[in-house]
TORNUDREN-664951 format. One line per 4 residues: number of its first residue (from 1); their letters; for each residue y, x, z negated of N, C-alpha, C. Coordinates in steps of 0.001 Angstrom, whole numbers, plus 500000, padded with zeros to 6 digits. Layout:
NUM> A> Y:X:Z:Y:X:Z:Y:X:Z | ... $
This chain:
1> XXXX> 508471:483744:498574:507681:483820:497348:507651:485268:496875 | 507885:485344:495336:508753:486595:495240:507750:486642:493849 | 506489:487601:494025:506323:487750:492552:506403:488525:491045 | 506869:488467:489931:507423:489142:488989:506363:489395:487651 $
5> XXXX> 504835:488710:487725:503970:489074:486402:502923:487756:487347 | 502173:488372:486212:500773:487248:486519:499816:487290:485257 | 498496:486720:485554:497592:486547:484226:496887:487565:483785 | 497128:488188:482414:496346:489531:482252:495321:488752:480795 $
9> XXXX> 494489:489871:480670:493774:489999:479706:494214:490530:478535 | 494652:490147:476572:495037:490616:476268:494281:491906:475458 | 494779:492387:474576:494486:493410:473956:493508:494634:474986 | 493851:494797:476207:493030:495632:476896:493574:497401:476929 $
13> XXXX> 494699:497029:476431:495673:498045:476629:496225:498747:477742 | 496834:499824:478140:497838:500325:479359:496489:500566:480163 | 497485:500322:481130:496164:500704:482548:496716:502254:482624 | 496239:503347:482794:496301:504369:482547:496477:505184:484437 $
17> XXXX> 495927:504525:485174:495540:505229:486255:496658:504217:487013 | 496995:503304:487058:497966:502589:487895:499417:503177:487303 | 499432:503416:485724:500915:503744:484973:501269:505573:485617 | 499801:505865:486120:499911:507313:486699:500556:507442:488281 $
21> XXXX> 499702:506046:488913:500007:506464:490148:501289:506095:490784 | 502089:504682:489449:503340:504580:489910:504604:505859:489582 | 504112:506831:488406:504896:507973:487882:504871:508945:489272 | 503845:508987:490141:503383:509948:490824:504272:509608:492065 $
25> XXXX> 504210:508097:492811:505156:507491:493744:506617:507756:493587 | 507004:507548:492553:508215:508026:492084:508709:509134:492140 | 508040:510222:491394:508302:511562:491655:508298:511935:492461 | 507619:512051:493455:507244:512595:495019:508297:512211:496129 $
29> XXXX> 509110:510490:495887:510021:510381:496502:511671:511040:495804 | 511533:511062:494267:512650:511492:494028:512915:513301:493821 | 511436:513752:493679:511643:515211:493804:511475:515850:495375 | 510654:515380:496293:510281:515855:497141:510987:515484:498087 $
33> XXXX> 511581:513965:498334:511998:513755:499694:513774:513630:499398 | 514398:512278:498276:515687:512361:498239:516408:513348:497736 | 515437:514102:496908:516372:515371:496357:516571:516621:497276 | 515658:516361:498106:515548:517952:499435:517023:517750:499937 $
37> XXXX> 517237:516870:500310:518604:516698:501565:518214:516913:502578 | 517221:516978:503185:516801:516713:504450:515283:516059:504801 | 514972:515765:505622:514121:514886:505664:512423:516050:506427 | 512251:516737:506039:511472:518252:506654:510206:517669:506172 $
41> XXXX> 510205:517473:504664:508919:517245:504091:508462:516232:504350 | 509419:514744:504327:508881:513065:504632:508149:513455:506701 | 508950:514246:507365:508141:514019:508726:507108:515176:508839 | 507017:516159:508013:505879:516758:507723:504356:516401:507127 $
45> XXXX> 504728:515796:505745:503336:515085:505261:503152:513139:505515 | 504025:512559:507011:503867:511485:506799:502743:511368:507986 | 502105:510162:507747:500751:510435:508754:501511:509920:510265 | 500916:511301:511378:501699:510682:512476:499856:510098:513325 $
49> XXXX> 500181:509192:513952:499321:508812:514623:498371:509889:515615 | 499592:510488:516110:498877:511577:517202:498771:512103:516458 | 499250:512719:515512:498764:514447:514992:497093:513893:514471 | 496555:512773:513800:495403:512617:513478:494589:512539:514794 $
53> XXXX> 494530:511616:515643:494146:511490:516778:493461:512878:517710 | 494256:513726:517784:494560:515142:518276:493868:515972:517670 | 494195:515691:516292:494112:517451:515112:494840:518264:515450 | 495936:517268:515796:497114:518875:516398:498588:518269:515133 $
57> XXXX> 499149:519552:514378:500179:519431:513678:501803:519160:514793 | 502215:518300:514950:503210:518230:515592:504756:518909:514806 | 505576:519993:515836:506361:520495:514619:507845:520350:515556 | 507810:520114:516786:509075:519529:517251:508998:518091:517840 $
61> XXXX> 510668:517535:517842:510732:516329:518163:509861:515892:519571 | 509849:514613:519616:508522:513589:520405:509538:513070:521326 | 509693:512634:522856:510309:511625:522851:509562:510366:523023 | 509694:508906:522496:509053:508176:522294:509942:506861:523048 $
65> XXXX> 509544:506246:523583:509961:504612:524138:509463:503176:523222 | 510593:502916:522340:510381:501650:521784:511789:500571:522049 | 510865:499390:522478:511494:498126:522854:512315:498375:524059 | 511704:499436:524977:512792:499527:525759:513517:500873:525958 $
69> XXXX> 514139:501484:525173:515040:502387:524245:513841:503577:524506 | 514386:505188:524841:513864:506035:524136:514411:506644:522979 | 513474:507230:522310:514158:507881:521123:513656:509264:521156 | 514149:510527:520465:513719:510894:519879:512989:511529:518817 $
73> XXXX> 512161:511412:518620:511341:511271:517342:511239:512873:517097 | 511632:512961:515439:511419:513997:514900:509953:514581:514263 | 510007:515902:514162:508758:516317:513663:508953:517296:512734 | 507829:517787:511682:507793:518815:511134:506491:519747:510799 $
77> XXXX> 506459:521071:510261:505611:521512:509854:504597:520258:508761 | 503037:520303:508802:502545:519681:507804:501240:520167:507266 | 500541:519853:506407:499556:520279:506197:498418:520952:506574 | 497330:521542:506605:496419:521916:507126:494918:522105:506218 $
81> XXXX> 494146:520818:506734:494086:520161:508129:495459:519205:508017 | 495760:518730:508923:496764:517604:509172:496247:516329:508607 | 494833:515736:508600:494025:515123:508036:494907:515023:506978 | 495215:515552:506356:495478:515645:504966:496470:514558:504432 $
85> XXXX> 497434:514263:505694:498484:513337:505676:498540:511637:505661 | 497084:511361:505954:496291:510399:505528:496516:510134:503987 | 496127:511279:503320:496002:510750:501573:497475:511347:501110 | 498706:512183:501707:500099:512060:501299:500660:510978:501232 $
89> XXXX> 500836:510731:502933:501436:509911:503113:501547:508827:502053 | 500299:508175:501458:500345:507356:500480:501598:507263:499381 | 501877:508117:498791:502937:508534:497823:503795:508870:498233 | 504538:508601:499617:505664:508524:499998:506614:507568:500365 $
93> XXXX> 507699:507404:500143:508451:506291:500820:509383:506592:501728 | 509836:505021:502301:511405:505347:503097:512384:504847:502394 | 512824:504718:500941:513593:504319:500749:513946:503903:499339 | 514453:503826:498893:514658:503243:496934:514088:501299:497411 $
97> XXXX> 514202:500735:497988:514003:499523:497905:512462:499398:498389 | 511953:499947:499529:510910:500589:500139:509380:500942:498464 | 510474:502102:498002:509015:502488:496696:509378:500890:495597 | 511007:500443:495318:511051:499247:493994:509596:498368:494501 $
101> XXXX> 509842:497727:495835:508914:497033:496209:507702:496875:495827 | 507075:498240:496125:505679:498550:496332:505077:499086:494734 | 506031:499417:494409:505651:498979:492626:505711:498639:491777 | 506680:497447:492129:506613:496351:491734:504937:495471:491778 $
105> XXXX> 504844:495475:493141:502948:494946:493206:502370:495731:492403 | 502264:496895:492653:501293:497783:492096:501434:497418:490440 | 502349:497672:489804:502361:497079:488398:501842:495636:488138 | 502536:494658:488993:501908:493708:488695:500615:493400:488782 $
109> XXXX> 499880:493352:489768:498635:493389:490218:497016:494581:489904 | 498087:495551:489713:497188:496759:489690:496265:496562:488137 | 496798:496553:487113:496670:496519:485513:494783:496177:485741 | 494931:494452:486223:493938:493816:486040:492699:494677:486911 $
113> XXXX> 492572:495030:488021:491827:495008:488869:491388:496404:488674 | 492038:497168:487731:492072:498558:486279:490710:498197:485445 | 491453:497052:485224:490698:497335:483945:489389:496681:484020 | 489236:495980:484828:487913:495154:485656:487153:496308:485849 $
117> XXXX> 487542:497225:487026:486382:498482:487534:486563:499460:486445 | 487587:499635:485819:487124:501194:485020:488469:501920:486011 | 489234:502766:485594:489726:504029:485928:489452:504617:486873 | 488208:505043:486742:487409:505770:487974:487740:504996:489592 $
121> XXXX> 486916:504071:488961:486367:503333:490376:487762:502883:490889 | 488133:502560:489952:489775:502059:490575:490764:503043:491585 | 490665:504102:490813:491323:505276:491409:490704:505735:492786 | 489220:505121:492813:488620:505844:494121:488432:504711:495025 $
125> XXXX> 488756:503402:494930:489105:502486:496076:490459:501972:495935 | 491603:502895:495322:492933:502773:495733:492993:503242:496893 | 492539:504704:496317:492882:505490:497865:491605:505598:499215 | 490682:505053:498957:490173:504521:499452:490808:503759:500686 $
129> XXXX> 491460:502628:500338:491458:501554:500749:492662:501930:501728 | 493802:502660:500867:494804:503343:501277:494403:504274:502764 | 493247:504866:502725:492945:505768:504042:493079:504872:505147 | 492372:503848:504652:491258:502628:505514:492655:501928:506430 $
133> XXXX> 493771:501487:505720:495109:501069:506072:495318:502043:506486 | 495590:503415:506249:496617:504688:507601:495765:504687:508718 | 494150:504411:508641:493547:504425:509598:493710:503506:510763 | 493982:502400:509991:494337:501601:511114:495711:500762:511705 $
137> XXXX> 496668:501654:510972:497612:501750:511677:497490:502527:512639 | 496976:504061:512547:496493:504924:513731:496023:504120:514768 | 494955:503622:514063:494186:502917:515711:494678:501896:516473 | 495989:501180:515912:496665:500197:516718:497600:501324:518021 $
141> XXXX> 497872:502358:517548:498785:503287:518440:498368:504493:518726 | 497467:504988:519172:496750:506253:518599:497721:507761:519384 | 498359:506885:520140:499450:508187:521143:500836:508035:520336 | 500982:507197:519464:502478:507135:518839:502736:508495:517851 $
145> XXXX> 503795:509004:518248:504463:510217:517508:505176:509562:516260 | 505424:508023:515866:506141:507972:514631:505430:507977:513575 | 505763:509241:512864:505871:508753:511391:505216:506976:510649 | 504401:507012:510106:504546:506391:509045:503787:506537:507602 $
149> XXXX> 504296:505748:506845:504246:506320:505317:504670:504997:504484 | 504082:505394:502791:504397:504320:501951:503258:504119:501358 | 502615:503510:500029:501611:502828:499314:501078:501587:499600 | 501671:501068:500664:501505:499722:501106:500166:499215:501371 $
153> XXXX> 499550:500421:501881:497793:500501:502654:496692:499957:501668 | 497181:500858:500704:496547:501325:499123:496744:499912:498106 | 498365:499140:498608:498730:498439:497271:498001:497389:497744 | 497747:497324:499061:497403:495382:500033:495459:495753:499728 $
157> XXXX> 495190:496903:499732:493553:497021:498956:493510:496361:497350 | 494803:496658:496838:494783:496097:495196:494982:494748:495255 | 495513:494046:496132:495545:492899:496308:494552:492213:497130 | 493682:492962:497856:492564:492350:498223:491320:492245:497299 $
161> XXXX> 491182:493230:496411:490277:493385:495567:490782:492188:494448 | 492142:491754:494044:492368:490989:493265:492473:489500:493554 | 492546:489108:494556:492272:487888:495237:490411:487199:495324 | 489635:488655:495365:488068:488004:494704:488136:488208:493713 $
165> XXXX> 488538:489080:492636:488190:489158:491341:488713:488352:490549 | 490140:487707:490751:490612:486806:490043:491241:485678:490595 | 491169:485322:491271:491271:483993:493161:492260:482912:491730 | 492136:482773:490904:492528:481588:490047:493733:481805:489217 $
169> XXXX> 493638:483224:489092:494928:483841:487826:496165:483373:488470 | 496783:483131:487260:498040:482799:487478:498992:483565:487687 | 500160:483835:488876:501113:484608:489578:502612:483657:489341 | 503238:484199:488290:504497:483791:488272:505443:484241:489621 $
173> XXXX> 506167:483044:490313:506547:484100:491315:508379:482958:491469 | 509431:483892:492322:510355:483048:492477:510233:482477:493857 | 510262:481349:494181:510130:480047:495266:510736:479201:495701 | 512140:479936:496485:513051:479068:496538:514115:478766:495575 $
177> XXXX> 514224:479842:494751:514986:480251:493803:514418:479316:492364 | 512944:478935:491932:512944:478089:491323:511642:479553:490961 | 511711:479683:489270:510672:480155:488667:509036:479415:488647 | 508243:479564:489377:506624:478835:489377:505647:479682:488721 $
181> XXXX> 504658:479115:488117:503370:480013:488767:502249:479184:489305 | 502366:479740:490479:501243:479518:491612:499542:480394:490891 | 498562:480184:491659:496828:480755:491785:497534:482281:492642 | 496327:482864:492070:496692:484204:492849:496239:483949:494548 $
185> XXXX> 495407:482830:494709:494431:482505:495921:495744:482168:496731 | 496698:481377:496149:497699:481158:496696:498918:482291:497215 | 499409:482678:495997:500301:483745:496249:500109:484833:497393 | 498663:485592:496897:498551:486687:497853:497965:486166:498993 $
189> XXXX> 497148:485007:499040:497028:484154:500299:497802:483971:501408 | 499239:483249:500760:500614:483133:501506:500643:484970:502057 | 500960:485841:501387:501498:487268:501311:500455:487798:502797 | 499141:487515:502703:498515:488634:503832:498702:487420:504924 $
193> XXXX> 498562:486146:505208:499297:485451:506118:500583:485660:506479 | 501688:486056:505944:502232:486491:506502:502453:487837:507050 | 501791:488384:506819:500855:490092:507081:500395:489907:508954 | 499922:488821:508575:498959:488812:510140:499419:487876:511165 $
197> XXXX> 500529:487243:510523:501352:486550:511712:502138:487744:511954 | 503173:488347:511263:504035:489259:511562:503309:490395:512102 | 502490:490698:512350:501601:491684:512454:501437:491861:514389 | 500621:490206:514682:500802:490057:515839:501812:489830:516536 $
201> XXXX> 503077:489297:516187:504021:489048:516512:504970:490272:516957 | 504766:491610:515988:505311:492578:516476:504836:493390:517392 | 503752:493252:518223:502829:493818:518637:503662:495365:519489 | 504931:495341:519755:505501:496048:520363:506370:497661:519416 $
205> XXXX> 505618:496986:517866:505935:497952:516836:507191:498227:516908 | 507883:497097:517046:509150:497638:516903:510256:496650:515744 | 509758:496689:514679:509621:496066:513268:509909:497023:511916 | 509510:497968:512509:509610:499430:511545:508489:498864:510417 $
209> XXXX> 507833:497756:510496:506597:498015:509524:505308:498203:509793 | 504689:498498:509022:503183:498892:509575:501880:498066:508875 | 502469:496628:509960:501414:495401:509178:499642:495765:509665 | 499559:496758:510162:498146:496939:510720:497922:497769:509475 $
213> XXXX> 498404:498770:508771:497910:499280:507352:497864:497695:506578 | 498572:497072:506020:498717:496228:505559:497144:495065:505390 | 497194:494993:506633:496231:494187:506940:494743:494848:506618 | 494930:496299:507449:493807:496963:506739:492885:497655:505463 $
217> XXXX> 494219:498042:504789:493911:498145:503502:493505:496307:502586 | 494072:495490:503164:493497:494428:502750:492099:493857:502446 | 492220:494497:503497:490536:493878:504197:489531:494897:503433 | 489404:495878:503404:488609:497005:502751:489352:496538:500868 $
221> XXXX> 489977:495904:501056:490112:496009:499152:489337:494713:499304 | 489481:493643:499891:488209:492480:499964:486648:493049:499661 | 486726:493905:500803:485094:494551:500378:484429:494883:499132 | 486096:496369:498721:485612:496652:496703:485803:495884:495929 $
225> XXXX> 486380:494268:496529:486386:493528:495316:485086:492953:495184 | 484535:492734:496006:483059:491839:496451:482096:493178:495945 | 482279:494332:496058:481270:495341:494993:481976:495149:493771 | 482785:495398:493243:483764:495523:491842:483004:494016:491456 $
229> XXXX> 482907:493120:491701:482584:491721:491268:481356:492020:490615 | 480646:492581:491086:479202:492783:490746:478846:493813:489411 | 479987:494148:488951:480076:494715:487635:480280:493946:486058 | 480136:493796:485448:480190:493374:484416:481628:493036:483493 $
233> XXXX> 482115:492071:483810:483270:491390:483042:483509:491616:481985 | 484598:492503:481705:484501:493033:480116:485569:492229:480226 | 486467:491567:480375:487231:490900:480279:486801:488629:479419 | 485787:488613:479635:484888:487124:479308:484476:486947:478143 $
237> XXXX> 485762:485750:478170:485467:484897:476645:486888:485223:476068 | 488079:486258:476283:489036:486099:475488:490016:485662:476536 | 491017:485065:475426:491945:484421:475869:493851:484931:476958 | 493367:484396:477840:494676:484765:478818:496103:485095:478610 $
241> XXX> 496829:485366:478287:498528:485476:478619:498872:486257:479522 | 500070:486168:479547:501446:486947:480593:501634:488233:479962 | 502475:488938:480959:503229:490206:480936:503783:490379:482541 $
């Protein structure tokens, strides 16, 4: 289940703070990490488990044991405090398919759950929610030297907050190669179920994803949606379409 638009509100106009933070994802991977030619800055500002854990900046390679296998894991100079790599990391990726992905949701999903809280509030339980997910990827591994990184933490909070605020909207999505639209209750329903099967299933982190952000930023965007709810629907009484 593959989704491409869902139910907006019309005449609300551009979401201003989501059209920012996907310009910002973008840039950061195409100025900062693929254009460097080396990878210094992505293992510098990506959140490493130990360096938070610690408060210690890790600046040479780790060796690390996954599935068996050691590796070793690279490091770099990073911020100070290191803390800091908590709210980078967010705006980083591993990859051109890695950021298409992740804002892809974010566009789709983000607009509404904009324009519901206001700008503000939106902007401050993105990243919010985003901490709440690096946090607990940390706490599934708290001695792991890898790297990780991505909007994923941040985007699965926009989708938790949008699953109470709009549980009914309609999610065009592809399903088996057949164009639908499913309830959002459904769509992102299916989406964090498979979050938390794959989640436990990898328990040995050796998946290269980080379904414990996933899951966590979920769960904390559940929360601001259940406060965000309690705000006043400027959206009630006009009529629905697509984009």
């Amino acid at each position: 289940m593959f989704p491409i638009g869902d139910e907006n509100i019309p005449g609300r106009g551009l979401a201003w703070v989501t059209t920012a933070l996907i310009a910002a994802n973008v840039a950061v991977f195409v100025f900062l990490q693929a254009a460097t030619g080396d990878n210094t800055f992505t293992y510098g500002w990506s959140t490493v488990p130990l360096e938070i854990t610690t408060n210690a900046d890790l600046t040479r390679p780790v060796p690390w044991v996954v599935g068996g296998t050691e590796f070793l894991i690279q490091q770099a100079p990073g911020p100070s405090p290191i803390y800091l790599t908590l709210l980078s990391s967010m705006f980083m990726h591993g990859g051109w398919l890695h950021l298409g992905g992740n804002m892809l949701f974010l566009w789709i999903f983000g607009d509404n759950v904009e324009h519901r809280a206001g700008p503000l509030l939106f902007l401050v339980a993105y990243l919010a929610t985003g901490i709440v997910g690096s946090l607990a990827q940390v706490w599934s591994d708290q001695s792991s030297p890898i790297p990780s990184l991505g909007a994923s933490g941040a985007i699965s909070g926009v989708l938790g907050a949008y699953i109470v605020l709009f549980p009914r909207n309609r999610v065009t999505v592809f399903l088996f190669r057949f164009l639908v639209q499913v309830p959002a209750l459904v769509a992102i329903g299916m989406w964090i179920a498979l979050q938390l099967v794959a989640g436990f299933a990898d328990t040995a982190g050796v998946g290269g994803v980080a379904y414990l952000a996933h899951i966590g930023g979920f769960g904390a965007g559940v929360v601001a949606g259940l406060l965000l709810r309690a705000l006043p629907d400027r959206g009630a009484g006009r009529t629905a379409s697509y984009s």
